[in-house]
C-alpha positions as CSV (number, residue, x, y, z in Angstrom):
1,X,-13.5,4.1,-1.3
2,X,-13.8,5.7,-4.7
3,X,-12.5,8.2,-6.9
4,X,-13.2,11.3,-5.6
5,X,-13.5,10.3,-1.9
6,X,-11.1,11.7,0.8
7,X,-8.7,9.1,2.4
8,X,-8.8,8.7,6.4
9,X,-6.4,11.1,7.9
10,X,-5.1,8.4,10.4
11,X,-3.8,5.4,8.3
12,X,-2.1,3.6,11.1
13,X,1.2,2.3,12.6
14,X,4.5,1.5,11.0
15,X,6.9,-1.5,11.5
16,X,8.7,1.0,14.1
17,X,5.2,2.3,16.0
18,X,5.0,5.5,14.0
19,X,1.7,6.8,13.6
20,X,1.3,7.7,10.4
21,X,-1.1,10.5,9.0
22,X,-2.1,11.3,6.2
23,X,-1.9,14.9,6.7
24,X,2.0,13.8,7.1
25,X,2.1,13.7,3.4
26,X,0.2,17.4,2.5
27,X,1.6,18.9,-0.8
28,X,2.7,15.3,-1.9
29,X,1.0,12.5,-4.0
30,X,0.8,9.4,-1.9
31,X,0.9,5.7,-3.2
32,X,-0.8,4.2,-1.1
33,X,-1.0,0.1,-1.7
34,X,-2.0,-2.4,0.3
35,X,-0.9,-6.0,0.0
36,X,-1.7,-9.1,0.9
37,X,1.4,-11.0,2.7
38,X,5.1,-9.9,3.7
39,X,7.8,-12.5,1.5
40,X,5.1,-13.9,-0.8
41,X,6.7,-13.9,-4.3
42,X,3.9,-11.4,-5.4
43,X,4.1,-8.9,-2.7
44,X,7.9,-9.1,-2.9
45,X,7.3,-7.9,-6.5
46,X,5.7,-5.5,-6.0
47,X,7.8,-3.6,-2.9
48,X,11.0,-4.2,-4.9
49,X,9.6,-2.7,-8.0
50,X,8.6,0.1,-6.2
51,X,11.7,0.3,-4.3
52,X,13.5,0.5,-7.1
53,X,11.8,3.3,-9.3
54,X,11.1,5.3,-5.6
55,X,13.9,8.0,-6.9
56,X,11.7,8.3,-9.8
57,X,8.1,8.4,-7.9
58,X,9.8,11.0,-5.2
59,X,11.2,12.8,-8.3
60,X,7.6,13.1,-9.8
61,X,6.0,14.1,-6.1
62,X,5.0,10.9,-4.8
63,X,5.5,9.3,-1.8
64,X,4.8,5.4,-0.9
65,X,3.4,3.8,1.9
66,X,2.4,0.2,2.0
67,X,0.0,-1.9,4.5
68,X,-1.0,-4.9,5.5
69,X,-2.3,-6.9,8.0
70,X,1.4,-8.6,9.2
71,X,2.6,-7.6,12.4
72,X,5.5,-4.7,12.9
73,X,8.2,-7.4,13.2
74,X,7.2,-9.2,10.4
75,X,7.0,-5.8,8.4
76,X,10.7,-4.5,10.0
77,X,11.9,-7.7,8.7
78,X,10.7,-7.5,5.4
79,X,11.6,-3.9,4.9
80,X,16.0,-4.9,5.9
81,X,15.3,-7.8,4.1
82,X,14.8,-6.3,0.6
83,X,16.2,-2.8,1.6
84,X,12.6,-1.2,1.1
85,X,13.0,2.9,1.8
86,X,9.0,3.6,2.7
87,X,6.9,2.6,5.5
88,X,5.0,-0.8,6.1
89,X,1.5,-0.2,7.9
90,X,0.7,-3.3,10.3
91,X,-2.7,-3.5,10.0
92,X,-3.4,-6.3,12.0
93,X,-7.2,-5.8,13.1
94,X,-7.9,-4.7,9.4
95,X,-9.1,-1.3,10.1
96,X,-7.8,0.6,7.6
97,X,-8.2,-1.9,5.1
98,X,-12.0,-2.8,5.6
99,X,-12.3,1.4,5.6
100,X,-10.5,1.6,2.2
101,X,-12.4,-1.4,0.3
102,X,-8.9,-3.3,0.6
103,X,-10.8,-6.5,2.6
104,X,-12.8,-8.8,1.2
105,X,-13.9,-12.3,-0.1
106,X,-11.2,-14.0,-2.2
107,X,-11.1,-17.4,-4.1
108,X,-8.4,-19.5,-3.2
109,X,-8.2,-22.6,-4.6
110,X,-11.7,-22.5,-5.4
111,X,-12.2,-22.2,-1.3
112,X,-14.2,-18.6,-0.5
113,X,-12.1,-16.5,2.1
114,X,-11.9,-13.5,3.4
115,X,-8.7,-11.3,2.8
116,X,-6.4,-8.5,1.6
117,X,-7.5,-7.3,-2.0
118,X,-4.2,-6.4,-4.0
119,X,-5.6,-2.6,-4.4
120,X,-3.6,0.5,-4.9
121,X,-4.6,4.3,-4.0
122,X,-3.0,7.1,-5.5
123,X,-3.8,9.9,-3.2
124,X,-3.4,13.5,-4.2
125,X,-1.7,16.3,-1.6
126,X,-5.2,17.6,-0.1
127,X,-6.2,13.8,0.9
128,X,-8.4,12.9,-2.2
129,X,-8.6,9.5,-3.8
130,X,-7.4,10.6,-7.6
131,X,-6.4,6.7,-9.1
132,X,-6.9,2.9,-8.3
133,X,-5.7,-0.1,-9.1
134,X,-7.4,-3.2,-7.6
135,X,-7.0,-6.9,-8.0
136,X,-5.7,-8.1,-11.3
137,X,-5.4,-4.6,-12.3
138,X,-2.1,-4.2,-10.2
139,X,1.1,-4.9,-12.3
140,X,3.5,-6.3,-9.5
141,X,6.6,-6.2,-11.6
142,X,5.6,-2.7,-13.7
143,X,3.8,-1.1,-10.7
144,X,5.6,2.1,-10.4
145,X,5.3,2.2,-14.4
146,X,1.6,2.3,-13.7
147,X,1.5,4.8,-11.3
148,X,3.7,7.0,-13.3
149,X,1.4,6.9,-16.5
């Protein structure tokens, strides 16, 4: 996906079952970031910084979802465990992230595998890709900062 491009209208299911739509969010910004692992020290980062400046993105017209590819449990967890207010897409057959460019070949540990790319869309309220942060881009401490530049 690129700049320009319209977002998928269904983005999938949250930690509770909740299809959710992008057309759920009409009229509103949405952040939409996709991350690689629940209670990595990273990913944690990143949810709690946006957790914590979410009176500030709602304020400006945004809304947040995150996704990624660990289960509903693991994301319902996650969410009570650091208080997160937004919903967590499991995307556990990788649909919507191989549809958004979010899945791909990483290094790790100089091994070649295949995984969630740290990306961030930033979607306006008729469905169309306006921003993107990928990979080293992202900020996980400062992301809301980012988004609100």
């Amino acid at each position: 996906m690129n700049i320009g491009d319209k977002a998928p209208e269904i983005l999938g299911k949250d930690e509770n079952g909740k299809e959710i739509k992008l057309s759920d969010y009409k009229g509103r910004k949405l952040v939409l970031y996709f991350y690689p692992k629940d209670n990595t020290s990273g990913c944690t980062a990143e949810a709690c910084n946006l957790r914590d400046h979410y009176g500030e993105l709602q304020a400006a017209g945004y809304e947040v979802v995150g996704v990624s590819k660990d289960t509903a449990a693991s994301h319902a967890k996650f969410k009570e465990q650091h208080g997160l207010p937004f919903p967590l897409i499991a995307d556990i057959d990788h649909r919507l992230l191989e549809a958004m460019g979010a899945w791909g070949e990483k290094n790790m540990y100089g091994k070649k595998t295949m995984g969630t790319i740290r990306t961030t869309f930033v979607i306006d309220g008729d469905g169309t890709i306006e921003r993107i942060f990928a990979g080293k881009q992202v900020k996980t401490k400062e992301h809301a900062t980012q988004i609100l530049k």
